[in-house]
C-alpha positions as CSV (number, residue, x, y, z in Angstrom):
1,X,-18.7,-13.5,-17.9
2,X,-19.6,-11.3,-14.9
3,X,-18.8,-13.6,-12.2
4,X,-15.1,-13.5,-13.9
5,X,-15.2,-10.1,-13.5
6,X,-16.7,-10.3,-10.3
7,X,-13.6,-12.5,-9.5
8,X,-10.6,-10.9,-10.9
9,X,-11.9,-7.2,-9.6
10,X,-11.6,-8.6,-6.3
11,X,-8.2,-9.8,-6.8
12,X,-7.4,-6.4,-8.5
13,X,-8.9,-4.4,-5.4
14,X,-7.3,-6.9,-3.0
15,X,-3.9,-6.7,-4.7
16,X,-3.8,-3.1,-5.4
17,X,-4.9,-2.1,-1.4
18,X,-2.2,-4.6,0.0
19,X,0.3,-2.4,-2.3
20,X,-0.9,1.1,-1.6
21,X,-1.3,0.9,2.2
22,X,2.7,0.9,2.9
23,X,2.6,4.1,0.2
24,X,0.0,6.0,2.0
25,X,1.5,5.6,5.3
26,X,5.3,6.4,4.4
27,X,5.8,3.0,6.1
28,X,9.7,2.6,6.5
29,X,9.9,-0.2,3.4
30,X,8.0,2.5,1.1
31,X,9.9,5.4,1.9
32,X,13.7,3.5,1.7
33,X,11.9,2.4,-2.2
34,X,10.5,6.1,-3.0
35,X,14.3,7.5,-2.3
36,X,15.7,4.4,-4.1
37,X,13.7,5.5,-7.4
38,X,14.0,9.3,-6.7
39,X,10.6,9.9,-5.8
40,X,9.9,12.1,-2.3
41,X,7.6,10.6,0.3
42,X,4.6,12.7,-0.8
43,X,5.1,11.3,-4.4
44,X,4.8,7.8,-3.2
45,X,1.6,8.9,-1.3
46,X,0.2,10.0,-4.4
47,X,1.3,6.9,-6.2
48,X,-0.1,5.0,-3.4
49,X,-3.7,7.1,-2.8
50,X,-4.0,6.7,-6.9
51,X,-3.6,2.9,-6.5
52,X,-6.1,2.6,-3.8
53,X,-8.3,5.0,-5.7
54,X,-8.8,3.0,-8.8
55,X,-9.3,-0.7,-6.2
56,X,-12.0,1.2,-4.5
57,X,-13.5,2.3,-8.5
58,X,-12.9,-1.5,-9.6
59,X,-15.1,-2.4,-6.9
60,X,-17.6,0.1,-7.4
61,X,-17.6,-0.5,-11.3
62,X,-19.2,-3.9,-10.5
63,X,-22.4,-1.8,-10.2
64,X,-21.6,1.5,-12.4
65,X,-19.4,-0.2,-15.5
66,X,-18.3,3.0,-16.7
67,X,-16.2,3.6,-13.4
68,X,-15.3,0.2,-13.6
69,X,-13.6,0.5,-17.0
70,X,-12.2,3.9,-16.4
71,X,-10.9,2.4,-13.0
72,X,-9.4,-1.0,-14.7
73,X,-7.7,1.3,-17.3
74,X,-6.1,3.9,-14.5
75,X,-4.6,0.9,-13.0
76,X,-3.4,-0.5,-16.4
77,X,-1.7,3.0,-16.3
78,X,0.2,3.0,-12.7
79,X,1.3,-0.7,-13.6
80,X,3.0,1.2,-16.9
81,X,4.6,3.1,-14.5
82,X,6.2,0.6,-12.2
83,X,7.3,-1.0,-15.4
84,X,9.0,2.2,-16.5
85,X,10.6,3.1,-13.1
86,X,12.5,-0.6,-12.1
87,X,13.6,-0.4,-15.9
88,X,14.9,3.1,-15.7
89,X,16.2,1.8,-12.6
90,X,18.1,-1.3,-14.0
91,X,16.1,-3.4,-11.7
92,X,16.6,-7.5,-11.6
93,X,14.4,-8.5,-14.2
94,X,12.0,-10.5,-11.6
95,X,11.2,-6.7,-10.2
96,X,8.9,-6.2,-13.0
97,X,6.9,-9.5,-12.4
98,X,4.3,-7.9,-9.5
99,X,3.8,-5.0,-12.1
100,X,3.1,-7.3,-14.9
101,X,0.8,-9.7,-13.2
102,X,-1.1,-6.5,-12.0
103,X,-1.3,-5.4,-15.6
104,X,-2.4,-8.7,-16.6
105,X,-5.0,-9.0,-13.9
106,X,-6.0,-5.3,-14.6
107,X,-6.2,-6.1,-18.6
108,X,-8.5,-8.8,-17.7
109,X,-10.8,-6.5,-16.0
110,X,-11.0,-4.1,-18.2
111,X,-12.0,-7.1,-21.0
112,X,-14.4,-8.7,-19.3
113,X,-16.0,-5.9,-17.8
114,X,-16.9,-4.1,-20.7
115,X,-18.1,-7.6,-22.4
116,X,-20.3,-7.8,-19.3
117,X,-21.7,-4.7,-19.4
């Protein structure tokens, strides 16, 4: 069970990086999204510093479980976000699908971490 957790933390980490970075630096494609949504810049950099956050405490989790957990569930709580936002925002239904394969994949951490532990 651990190397799956081993596994799909990585892929959480990996994913969740890829989609901060552009957050945390206000890159051009990030800030046109925050203003789409109605969020300022230095919202998105929270957003984006919170998602980064909780892939470095997946990571770190492998070796402390409890940050693990608590890191799996944070991001569980950001993708509830997203989800929340491109529906408030009447987004095309396939805007949702990165959120919910983030959930998924953040779900599955959060499972097989704490039967690992």
């Amino acid at each position: 069970m651990f190397t799956a957790t081993v596994i799909l933390s990585a892929l959480l980490a990996l994913g969740f990086a890829a989609a901060a970075l552009p957050k945390v630096l206000a890159q051009p494609s990030a800030a046109a999204d925050a203003d789409r949504m109605g969020y300022s810049t230095t919202a998105f950099r929270a957003i984006g510093l919170l998602e980064l956050a909780g892939a470095v405490g997946v990571v770190v989790g492998l070796w402390f479980w409890p940050l693990g957990v608590a890191a799996a569930g944070g991001l569980l709580l950001v993708c509830a976000g997203a989800v929340r936002a491109h529906l408030s925002m009447k987004d095309a239904p396939k805007a949702l699908v990165p959120a919910l394969v983030f959930a998924g994949v953040a779900a599955a951490v959060l499972i097989t971490r704490l039967a690992s532990s």
